[in-house]
C-alpha positions as CSV (number, residue, x, y, z in Angstrom):
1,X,-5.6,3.5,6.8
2,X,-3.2,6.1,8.3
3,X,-2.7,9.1,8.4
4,X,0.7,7.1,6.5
5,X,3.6,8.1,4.4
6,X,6.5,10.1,4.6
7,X,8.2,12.6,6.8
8,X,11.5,13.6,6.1
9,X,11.4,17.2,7.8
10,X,11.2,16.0,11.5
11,X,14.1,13.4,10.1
12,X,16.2,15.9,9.8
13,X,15.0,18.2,12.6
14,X,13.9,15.6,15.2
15,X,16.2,13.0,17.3
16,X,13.2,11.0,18.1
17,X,12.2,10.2,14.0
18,X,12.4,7.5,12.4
19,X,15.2,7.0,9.8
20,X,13.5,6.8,5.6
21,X,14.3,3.5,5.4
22,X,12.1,2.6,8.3
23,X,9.8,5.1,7.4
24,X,9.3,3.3,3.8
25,X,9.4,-0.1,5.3
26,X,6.3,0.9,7.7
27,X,4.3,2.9,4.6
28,X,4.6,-0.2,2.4
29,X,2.8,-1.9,5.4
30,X,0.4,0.5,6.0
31,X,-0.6,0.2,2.0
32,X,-0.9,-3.2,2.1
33,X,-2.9,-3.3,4.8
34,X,-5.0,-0.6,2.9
35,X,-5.0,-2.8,0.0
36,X,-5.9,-6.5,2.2
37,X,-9.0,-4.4,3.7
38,X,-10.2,-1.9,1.1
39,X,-9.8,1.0,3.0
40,X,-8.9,4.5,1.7
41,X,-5.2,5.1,2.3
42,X,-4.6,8.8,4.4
43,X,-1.2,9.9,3.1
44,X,1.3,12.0,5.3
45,X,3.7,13.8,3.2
46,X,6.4,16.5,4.2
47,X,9.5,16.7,2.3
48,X,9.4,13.5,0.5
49,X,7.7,13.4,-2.8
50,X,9.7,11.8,-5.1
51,X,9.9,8.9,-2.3
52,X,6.3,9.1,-1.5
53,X,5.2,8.4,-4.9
54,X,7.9,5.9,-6.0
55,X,7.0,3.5,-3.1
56,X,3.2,3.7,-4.0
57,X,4.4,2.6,-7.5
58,X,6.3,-0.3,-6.1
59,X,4.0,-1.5,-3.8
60,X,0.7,-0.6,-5.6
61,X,-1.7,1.7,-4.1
62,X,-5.2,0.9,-3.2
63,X,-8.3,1.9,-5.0
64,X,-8.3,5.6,-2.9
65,X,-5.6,7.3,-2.0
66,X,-5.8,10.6,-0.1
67,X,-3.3,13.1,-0.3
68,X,-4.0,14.6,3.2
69,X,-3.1,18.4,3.2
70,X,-1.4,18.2,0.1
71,X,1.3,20.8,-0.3
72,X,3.5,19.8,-2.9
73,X,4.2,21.5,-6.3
74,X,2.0,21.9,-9.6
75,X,4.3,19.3,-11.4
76,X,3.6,16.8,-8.4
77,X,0.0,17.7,-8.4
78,X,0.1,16.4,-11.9
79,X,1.5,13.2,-11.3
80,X,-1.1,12.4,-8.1
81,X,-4.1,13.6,-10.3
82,X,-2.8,11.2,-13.1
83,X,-2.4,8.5,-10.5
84,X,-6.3,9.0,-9.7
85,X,-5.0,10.1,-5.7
86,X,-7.4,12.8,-4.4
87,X,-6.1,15.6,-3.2
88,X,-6.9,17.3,0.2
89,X,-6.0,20.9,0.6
90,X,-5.9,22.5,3.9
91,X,-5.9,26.4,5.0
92,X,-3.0,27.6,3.8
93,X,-4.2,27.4,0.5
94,X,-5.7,30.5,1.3
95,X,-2.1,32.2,2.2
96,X,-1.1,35.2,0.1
97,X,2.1,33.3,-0.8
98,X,0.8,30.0,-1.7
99,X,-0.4,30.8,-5.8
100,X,1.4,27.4,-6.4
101,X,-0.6,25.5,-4.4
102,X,-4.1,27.0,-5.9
103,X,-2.4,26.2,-9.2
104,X,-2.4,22.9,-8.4
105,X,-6.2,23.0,-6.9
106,X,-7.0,24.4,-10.5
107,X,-5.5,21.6,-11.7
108,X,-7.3,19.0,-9.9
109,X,-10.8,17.4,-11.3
110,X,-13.6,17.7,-9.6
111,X,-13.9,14.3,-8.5
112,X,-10.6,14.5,-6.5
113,X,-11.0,17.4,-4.7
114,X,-11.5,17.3,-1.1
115,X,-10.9,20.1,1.6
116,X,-9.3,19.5,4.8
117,X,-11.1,19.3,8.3
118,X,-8.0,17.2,10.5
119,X,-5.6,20.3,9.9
120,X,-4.9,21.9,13.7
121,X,-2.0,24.4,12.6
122,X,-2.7,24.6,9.1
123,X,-5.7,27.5,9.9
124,X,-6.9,29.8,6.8
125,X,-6.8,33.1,6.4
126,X,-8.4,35.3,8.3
127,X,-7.2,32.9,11.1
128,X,-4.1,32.0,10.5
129,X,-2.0,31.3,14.0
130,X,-4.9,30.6,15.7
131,X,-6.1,26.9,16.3
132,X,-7.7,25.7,13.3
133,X,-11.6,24.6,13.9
134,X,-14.1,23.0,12.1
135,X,-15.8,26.9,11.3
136,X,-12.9,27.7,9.6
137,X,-13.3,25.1,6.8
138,X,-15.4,27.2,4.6
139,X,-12.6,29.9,4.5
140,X,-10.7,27.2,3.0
141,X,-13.4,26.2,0.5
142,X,-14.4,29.5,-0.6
143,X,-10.8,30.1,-1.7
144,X,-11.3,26.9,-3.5
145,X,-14.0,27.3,-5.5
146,X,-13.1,31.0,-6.6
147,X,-9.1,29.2,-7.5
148,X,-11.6,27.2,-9.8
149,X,-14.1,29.9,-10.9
150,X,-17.3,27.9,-9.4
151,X,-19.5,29.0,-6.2
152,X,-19.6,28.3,-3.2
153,X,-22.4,26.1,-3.3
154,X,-21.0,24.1,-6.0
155,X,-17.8,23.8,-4.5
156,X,-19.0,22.4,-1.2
157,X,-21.8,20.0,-2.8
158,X,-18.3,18.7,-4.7
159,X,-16.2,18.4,-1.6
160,X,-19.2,16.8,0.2
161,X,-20.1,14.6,-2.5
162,X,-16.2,13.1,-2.9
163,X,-16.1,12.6,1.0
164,X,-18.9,10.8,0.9
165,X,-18.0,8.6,-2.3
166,X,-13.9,7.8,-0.6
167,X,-14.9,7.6,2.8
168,X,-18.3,5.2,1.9
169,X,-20.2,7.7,4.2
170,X,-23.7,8.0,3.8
171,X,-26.1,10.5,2.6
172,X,-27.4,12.9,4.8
């Protein structure tokens, strides 16, 4: 279900948002539904982590819980981890500025890893401000597995293997 959650940047910077008390009112939906059908819950989250989290307390997340192109801090890393949430990291993982974020991909156990592939302005290094693309994933994994001192291969038989155990997708 989703992509879901919070966004209190375009709140701010956007006539046309929704307000946070709508915005919370329509995620508790979205995670009931997600917890009425089973389905993995896609969270959107930009400037609202304390929020985020607090109303997957209250209303009680379903059994998977993506955090799609997480970006938050080491401390809230910890906390979605803790919570079982996987964690989806998207290019800019690979940005010279972002040693936070990697320390929070460090952080993260194998099993709730996953890399992004729905990220269009989020592009890795080499290509960032260009259009992201499905080739440029493996930028974004490669950075990955050398944050978490593993190869390649390994990474991407990890990230393949969590896909395919949150999204129910089959073996190839």
């Amino acid at each position: 279900i989703g992509e879901t959650g919070l966004d209190y940047y375009w709140t701010i910077h956007s006539e046309t948002c929704a307000d946070p008390a709508t915005q919370k009112d329509v995620f508790a939906w979205h995670i009931d539904l997600a917890n009425r059908t089973g389905k993995p819950l896609m969270i959107h989250n930009r400037d609202a982590d304390r929020d985020l989290l607090d109303v997957l307390a209250a209303e009680g997340a379903p059994e998977t819980v993506v955090m799609h192109c997480f970006s938050g801090p080491v401390p809230i890393a910890r906390e979605c981890v803790d919570r079982g949430y996987l964690l989806s990291f998207s290019g800019t993982v690979t940005f010279a500025n972002s040693g936070e974020l990697r320390e929070g991909a460090a952080l993260t156990p194998d099993e709730q890893i996953l890399v992004e592939t729905d990220a269009p302005f989020l592009t890795p290094h080499p290509y960032r401000g260009q259009p992201n693309q499905s080739y440029c994933v493996p930028y974004t994994a490669r950075v990955l597995a050398e944050t978490r001192g593993v190869s390649a291969e390994e990474m991407a038989a990890t990230l393949g293997a969590n896909a395919r155990r949150a999204f129910s997708l089959p073996l190839r």
